[in-house]
C-alpha positions as CSV (number, residue, x, y, z in Angstrom):
1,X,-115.3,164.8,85.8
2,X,-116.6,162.3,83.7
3,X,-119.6,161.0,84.0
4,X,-120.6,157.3,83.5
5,X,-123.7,155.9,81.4
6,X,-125.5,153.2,82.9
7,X,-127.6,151.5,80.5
8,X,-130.2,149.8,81.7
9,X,-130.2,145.9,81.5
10,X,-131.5,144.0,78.4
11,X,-134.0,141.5,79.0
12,X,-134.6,138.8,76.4
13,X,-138.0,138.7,75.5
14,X,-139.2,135.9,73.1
15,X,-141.8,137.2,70.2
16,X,-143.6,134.5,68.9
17,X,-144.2,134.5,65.3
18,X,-145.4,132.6,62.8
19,X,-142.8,131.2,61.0
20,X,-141.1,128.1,62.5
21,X,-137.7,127.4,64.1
22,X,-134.9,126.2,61.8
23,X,-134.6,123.4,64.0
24,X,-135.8,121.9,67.2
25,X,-133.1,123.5,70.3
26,X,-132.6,119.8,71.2
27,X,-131.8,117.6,68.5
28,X,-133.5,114.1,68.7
29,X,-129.9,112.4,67.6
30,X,-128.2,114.7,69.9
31,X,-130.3,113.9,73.0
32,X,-130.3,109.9,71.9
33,X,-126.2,109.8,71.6
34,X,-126.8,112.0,75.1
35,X,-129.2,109.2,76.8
36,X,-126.9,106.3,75.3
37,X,-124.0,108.1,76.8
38,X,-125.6,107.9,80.2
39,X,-126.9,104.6,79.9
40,X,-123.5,103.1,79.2
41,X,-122.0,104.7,82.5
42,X,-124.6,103.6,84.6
43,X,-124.8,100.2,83.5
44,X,-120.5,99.8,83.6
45,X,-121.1,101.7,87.2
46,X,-124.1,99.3,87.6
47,X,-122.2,96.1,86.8
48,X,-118.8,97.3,88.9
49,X,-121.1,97.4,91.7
50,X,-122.6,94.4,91.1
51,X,-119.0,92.8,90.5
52,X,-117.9,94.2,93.9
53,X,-120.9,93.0,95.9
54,X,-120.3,89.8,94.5
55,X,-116.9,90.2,95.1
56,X,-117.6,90.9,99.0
57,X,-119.6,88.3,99.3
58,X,-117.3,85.1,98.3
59,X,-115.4,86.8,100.3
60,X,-117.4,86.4,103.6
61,X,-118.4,83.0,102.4
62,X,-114.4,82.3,102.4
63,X,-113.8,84.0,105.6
64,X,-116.8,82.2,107.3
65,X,-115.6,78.5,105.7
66,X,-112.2,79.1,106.8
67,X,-113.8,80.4,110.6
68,X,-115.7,77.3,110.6
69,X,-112.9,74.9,109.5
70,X,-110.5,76.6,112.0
71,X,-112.6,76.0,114.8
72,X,-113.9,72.8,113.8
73,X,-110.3,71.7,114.1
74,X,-109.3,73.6,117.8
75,X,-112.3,72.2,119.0
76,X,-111.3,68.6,117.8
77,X,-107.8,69.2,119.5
78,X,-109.5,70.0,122.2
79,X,-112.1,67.4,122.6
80,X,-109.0,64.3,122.1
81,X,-106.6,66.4,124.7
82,X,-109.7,65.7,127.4
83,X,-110.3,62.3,125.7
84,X,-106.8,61.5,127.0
85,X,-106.9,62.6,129.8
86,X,-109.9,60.5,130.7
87,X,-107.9,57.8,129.5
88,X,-104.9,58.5,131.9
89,X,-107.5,59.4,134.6
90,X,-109.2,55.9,134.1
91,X,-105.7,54.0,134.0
92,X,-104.8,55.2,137.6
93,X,-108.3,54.4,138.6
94,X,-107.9,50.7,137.3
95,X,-104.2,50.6,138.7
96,X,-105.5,51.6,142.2
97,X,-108.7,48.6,141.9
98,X,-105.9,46.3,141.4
99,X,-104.0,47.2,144.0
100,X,-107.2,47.3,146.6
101,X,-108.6,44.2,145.2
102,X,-105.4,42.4,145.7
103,X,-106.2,39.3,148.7
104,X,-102.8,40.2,150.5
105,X,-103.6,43.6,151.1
106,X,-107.4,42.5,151.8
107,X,-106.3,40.0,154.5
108,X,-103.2,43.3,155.9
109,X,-106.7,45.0,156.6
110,X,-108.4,42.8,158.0
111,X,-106.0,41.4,160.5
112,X,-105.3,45.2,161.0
113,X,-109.1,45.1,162.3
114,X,-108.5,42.4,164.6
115,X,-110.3,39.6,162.0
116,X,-109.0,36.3,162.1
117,X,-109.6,33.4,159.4
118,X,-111.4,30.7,160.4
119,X,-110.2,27.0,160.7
120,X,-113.5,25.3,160.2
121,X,-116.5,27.2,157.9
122,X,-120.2,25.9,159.0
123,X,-121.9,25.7,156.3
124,X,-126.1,25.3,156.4
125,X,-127.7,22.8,154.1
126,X,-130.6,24.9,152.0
127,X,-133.3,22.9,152.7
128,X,-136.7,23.5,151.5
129,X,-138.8,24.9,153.8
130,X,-142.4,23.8,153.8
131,X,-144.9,26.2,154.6
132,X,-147.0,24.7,157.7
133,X,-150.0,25.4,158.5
């Protein structure tokens, strides 16, 4: 049998001395090439968005124009197909006081009543009354 070594786990332990560090662990170009980096893709991701919204927005403004327009227009259609029919409604109504105003038909109903025309018409002088007193 063999038998297996376990070493024990290293841990890193950081001694401070005196003498300082060849170089800083970030390096200030490194991290500004780093923050530019970042600041580009959020301001293209910034400005897609924005271009999108905008985008989206026209578009409703379309979409609501076109809405409007359409039923602007059915409701016109609308409104003249009742404004002739009004028209055709009034032209029978006329037709039919023509016809009932007409004197042949007046005198058919009244004979049909049992009215005769008279021969002689009294008429009364308007005289002025005087008030007595």
């Amino acid at each position: 049998m063999t038998a297996l070594a376990f070493a024990a786990p290293r841990r890193h332990v950081r001694v401070h001395t005196a003498r300082p560090s060849r170089r800083p662990r970030h390096s200030p170009a490194r991290h500004a090439r780093r923050t530019h980096v970042v600041t580009w893709e959020l301001r293209s991701f910034a400005a897609a968005s924005a271009a999108i919204a905008v985008a989206f927005v026209l578009a409703l403004a379309y979409l609501a124009g076109s809405t409007g327009v359409a039923t602007g227009g059915y409701e016109a259609q609308r409104l003249q197909a009742e404004r002739d029919e009004l028209r055709r409604q009034n032209a029978l109504l006329e037709l039919e006081v023509a016809k009932l105003d007409a004197p042949a038909r007046i005198e058919l109903a009244a004979r049909s009543l049992g009215l005769v025309r008279l021969a002689y018409v009294p008429v009364v002088p308007a005289v002025p009354l005087a008030a007595r007193r």
